[in-house]
N, C-alpha and C positions, 0 to 999 in steps of 0.2 A: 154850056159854060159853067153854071151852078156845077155840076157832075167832077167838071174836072177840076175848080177848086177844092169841094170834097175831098177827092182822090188825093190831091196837092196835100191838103192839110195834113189828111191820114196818114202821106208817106215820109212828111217830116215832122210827125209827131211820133211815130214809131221808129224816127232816127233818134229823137233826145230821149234823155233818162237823166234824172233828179238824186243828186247826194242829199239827204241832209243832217244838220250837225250833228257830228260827234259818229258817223258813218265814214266808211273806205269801201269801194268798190273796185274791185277786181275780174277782170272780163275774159269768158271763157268764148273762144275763135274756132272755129272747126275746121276750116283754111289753114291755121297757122298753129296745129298743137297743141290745141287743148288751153290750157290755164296763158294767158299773156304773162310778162314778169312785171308790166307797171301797178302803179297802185295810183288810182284819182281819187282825188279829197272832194269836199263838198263844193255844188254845184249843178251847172248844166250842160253837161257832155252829149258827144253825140255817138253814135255805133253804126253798125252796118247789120240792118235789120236780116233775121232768120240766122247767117252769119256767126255773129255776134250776140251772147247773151252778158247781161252784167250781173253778177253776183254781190249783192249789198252786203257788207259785214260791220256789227257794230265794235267799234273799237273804244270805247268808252267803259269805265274802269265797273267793274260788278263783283258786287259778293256774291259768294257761297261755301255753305256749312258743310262741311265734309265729317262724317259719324263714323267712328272702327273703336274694335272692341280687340283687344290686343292683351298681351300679355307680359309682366312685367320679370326682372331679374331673377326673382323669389318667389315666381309662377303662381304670381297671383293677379287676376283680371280686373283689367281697368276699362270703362265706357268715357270715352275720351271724345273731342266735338273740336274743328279748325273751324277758323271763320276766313275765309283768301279771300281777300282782293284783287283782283287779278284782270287783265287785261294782253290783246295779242298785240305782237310787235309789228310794225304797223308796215316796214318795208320788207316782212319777210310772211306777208301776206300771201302772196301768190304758191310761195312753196307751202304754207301750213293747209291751204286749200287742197292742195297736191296732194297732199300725204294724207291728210285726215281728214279731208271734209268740212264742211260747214258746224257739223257739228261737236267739231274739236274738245270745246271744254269739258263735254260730257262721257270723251272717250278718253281724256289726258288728266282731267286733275281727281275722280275720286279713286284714281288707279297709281299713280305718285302720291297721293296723299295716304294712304293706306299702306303705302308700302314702306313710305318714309316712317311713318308713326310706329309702324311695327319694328321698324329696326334702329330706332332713338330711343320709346320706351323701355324695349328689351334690356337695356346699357341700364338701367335704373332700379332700383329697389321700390317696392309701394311708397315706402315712408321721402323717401327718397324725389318724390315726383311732388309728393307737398313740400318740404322746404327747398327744394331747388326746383322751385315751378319755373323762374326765370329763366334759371339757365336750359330747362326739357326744352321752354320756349323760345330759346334764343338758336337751339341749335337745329329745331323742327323748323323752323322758318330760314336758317342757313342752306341745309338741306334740300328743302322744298325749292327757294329758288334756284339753284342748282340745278335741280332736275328738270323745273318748269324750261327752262333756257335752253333744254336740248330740245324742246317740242313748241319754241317759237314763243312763249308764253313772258307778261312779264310779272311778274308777284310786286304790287303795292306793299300789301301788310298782309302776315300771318301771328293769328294767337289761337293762344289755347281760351275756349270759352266755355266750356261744360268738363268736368272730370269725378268720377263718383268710380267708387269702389264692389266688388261684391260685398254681401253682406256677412261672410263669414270675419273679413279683414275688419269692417267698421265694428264688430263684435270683439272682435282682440281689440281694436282699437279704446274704445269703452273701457274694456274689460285692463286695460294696460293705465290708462286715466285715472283711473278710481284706484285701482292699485298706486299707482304716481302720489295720489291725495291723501289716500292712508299711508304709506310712508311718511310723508311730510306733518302728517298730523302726529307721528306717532314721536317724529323727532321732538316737533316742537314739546307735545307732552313729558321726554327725557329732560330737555333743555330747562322744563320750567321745574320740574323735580330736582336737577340740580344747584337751579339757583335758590330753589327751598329749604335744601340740605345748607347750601352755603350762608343761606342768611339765617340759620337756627347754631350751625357753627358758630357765626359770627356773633351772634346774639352773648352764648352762651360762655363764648372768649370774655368778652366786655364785664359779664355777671361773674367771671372770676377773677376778671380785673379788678371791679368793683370791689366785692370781698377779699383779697389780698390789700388793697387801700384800708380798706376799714380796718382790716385782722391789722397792720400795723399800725393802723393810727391810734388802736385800742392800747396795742404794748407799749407803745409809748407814753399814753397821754390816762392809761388807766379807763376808767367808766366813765370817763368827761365827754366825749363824741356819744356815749349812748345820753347823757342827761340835755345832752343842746338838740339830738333828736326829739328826744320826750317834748324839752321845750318847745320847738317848732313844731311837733305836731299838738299840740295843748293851743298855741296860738292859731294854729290852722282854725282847730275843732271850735274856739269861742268867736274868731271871725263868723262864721256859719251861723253860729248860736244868738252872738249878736244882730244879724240882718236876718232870723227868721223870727216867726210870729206865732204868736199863740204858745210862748217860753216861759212855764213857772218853774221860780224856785223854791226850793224845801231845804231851810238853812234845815244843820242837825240840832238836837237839842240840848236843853240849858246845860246839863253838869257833862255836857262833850263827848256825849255816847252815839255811837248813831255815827252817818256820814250824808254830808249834804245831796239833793238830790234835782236834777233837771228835768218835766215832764214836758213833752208837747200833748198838748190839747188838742184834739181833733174837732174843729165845729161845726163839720158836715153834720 
């Protein structure tokens, strides 16, 4: 009795088989063809043991970094890196199994992604791929899903995630920057020369403006503009004289020979 429950359990234990989340299985018949065309979601199904085998596939979205080294417009080499998100479309399961196996992603996407990249690149200049990294990136992922869709695949997201140049291009490049900086320096050094030029002109306008005023205010008014000179500087000079210290005078003497004199006194 024990025996044939056994037997019992075994034989509908090796009927069921377990989905679970985020899994699809697809079951290969040897009676009926090879690959079935259903797809069962998660769960507990049953088969027809020996018969019947089920193929679990996970259908759940995964990255991967796809690496190619390509070549750009202006033949020069670029190390360039996809990051796809990617997952297979879930009711055309049975055919993807058909055609490519279980191990689909491995034989579809670093073989589309290398080939996309090589002929998006190509369409591009070096310099070309830094300021329009968007659009490289807008049309490498146009592309890609494109291509993914003839081999049952669906692309979430692609971006560009690594891009570095040989080292002879970052050496121009450098070498093109610096050059960039010394032009700019050398203008700015022109620009400040000529506004130097322009304010020593200028200067020099106003200083014969100046003396043109004076020359005629001379002709008219005779040596009277040069004695209210004298005066204002004589007033200037005894302001000074009066607010500083240690000031003697030396009138001149009795019969008016001589000329009076100011000494300052040092008392260090």
């Amino acid at each position: 009795m024990s025996g044939a429950l056994a037997v019992g359990a075994f034989t509908v234990n090796s009927c069921l088989y377990n989905v679970d989340g985020g899994e699809r299985v697809v079951l290969f018949d040897t009676l009926r063809g090879g690959i079935l065309k259903d797809v069962r979601g998660e769960g507990t199904h049953f088969m027809i043991p020996v018969i019947q085998r089920p193929i679990i596939l996970d259908v759940r979205t995964k990255p991967r970094e796809i690496p190619s080294v390509t070549g750009t417009k202006d033949l020069q080499m670029v190390n360039i890196k996809l990051r796809v998100l990617w997952r297979p479309v879930e009711n055309e399961l049975p055919q993807l199994v058909r055609e490519l196996g279980t191990d689909f992603d491995e034989r579809v996407l670093p073989s589309i992604g290398n080939e996309v990249l090589k002929s998006v690149v190509a369409q591009y200049n070096a310099e070309e791929l830094l300021s329009k990294r968007a659009e490289v990136s807008s049309r490498i992922k146009e592309e890609m899903m494109k291509r993914a869709r003839h081999f049952h695949l669906t692309l979430d997201d692609v971006a560009i995630t690594h891009l570095t140049f040989g080292r002879e291009f970052m050496r121009a490049i450098e070498s093109k920057q610096v050059a960039s900086q010394e032009a700019e320096r050398q203008q700015w050094v022109v620009k400040k020369a000529e506004q130097e030029r322009q304010a020593v002109v200028t200067r020099a306008e106003g200083e014969a403006e100046a003396a043109g005023i004076i020359t005629a205010a001379m002709e008219k008014t005779g040596n009277a503009i040069i004695e209210v000179r004298r005066i204002d500087a004589a007033k200037e000079i005894a302001a000074k004289l009066a607010n500083g210290r240690n000031i003697v005078y030396l009138p001149s003497q009795q019969n008016g020979s001589g000329s009076n004199m100011l000494l300052g006194i040092d008392t260090k």
